[in-house]
C-alpha positions as CSV (number, residue, x, y, z in Angstrom):
1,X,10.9,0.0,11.9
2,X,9.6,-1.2,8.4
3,X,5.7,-0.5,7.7
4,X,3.8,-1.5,4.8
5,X,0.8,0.3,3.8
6,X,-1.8,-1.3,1.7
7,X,-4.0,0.3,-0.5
8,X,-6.6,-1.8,-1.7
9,X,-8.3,-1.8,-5.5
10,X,-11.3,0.4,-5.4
11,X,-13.9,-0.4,-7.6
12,X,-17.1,1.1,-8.5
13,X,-20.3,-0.5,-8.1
14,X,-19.9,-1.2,-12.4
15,X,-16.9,-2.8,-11.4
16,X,-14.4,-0.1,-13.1
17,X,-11.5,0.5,-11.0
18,X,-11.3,4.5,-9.9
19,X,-7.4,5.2,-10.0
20,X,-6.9,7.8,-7.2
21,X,-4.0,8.8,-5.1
22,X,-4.1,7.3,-1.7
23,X,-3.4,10.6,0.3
24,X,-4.4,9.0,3.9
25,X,-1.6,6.4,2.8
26,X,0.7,8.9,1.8
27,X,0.4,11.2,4.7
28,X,0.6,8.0,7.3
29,X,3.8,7.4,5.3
30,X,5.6,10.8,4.9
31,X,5.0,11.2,9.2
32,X,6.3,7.5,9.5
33,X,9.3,8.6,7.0
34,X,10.2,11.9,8.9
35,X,10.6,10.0,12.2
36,X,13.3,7.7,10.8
37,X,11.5,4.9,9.2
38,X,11.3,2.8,6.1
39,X,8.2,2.7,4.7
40,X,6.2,0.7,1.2
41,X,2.9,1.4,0.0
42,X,1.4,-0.7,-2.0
43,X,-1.5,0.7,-4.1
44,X,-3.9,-2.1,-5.9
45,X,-5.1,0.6,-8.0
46,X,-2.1,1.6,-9.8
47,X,0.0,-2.0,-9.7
48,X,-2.7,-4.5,-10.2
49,X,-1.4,-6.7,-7.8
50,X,-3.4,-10.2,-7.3
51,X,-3.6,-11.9,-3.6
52,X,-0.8,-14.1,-4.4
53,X,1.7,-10.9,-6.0
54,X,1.0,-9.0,-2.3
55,X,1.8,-11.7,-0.3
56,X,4.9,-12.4,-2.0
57,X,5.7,-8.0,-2.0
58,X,5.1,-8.7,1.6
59,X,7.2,-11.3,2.2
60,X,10.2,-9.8,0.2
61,X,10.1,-6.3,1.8
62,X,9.3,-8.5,5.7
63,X,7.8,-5.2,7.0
64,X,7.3,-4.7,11.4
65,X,3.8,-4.1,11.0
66,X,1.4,-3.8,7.8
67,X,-1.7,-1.4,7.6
């Protein structure tokens, strides 16, 4: 199966972004990936995505399920 895992922008009550790495993401995926499956994450922190950019990621990589 294909999962996508989305990590959304976190921003600080100043509105600064705090760049972090997503290690509940990362652990989901590396115990998705060592039973066999293909797995994305997309972090908004890092790539800066907007709503229309992640829906076209989705679309292209036309994961089974997205968390």
């Amino acid at each position: 199966m294909r999962f996508q895992i989305i990590v959304p922008t976190s921003l600080s009550t100043e509105g600064k972004v705090h760049a972090h790495p997503p290690y509940g993401a990362m652990y989901i995926a590396s115990s998705l990936m060592e039973e066999g499956h293909e797995v994305r994450i997309e972090n908004g922190d890092i790539e800066k995505f907007d709503y229309a950019q992640l829906c076209s990621r989705i679309e292209k990589f036309s994961p089974d399920i997205i968390g």
